[in-house]
C-alpha positions in Angstrom: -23.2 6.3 -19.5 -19.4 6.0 -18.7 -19.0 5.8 -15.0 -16.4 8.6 -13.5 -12.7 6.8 -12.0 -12.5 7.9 -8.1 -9.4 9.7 -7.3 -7.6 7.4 -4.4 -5.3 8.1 -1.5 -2.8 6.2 0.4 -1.7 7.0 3.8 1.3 5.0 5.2 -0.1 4.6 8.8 2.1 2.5 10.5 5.6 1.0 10.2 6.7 -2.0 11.7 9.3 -4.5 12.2 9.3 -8.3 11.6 8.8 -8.7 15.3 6.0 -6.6 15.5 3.7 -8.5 13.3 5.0 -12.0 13.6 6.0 -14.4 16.6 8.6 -16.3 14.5 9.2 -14.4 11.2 8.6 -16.6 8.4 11.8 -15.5 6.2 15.3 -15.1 8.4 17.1 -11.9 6.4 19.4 -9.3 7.9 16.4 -6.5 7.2 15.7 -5.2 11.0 12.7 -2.7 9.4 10.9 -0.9 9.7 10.9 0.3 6.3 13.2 3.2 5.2 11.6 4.0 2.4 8.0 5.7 3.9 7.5 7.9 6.9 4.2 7.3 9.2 1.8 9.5 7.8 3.1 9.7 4.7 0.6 9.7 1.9 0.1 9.1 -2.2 -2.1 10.7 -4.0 -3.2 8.7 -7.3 -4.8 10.2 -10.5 -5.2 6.6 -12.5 -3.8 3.4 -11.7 -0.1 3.9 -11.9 2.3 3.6 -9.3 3.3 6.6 -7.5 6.6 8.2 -8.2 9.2 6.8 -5.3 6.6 3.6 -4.2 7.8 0.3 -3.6 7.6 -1.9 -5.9 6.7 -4.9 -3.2 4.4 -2.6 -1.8 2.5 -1.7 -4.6 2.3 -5.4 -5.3 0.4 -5.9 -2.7 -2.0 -2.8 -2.6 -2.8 -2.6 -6.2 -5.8 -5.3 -6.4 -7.2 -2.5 -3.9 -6.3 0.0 -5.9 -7.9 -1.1 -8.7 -11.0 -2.2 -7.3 -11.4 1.0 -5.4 -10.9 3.1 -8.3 -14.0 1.8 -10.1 -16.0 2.3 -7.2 -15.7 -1.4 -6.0 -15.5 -2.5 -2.2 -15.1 -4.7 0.2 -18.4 -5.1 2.2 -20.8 -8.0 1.9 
C-alpha cells in the first residue's frame, strides 16, 4: 500500500534582527535584518519537496530536513 505525501505549509511568523536572537552575534557583517526578502505572515504552500518559487536559498537550507520529514508523515515527538 503506497502511503499518500502530506501537502505542507510554511508560514513566516516572525522576522528578526541579529540583536534580537543573539547577545553578541556570532558573525560581524553589515546585514542590520530583518530579512527583506519575507513579510510576517507570509506563507508557502508546497505540493512535493521543491523549493518554493522566490525562497531563500539559506532558508530552505535550513527547513528542508523538516520538510522532508513532514511530508512523509514523520515528526518530532518522542
Amino acid at each position: 500500500m503506497k502511503q499518500q505525501k502530506s501537502k505542507l505549509k510554511i508560514t513566516v511568523l516572525k522576522r528578526f534582527k541579529p540583536e534580537e536572537v543573539f547577545k553578541d552575534p556570532p558573525i560581524k557583517t553589515k546585514y542590520d535584518g530583518p530579512c527583506s526578502l519575507y513579510e510576517d505572515g507570509q506563507v508557502f504552500y508546497l505540493e512535493d519537496c521543491s523549493m518554493p518559487e522566490g525562497f531563500c536559498s539559506y532558508a530552505w537550507d535550513a527547513v528542508y530536513p523538516f520538510v522532508l520529514t513532514l511530508r512523509f508523515h514523520g515528526n518530532f515527538l518522542a
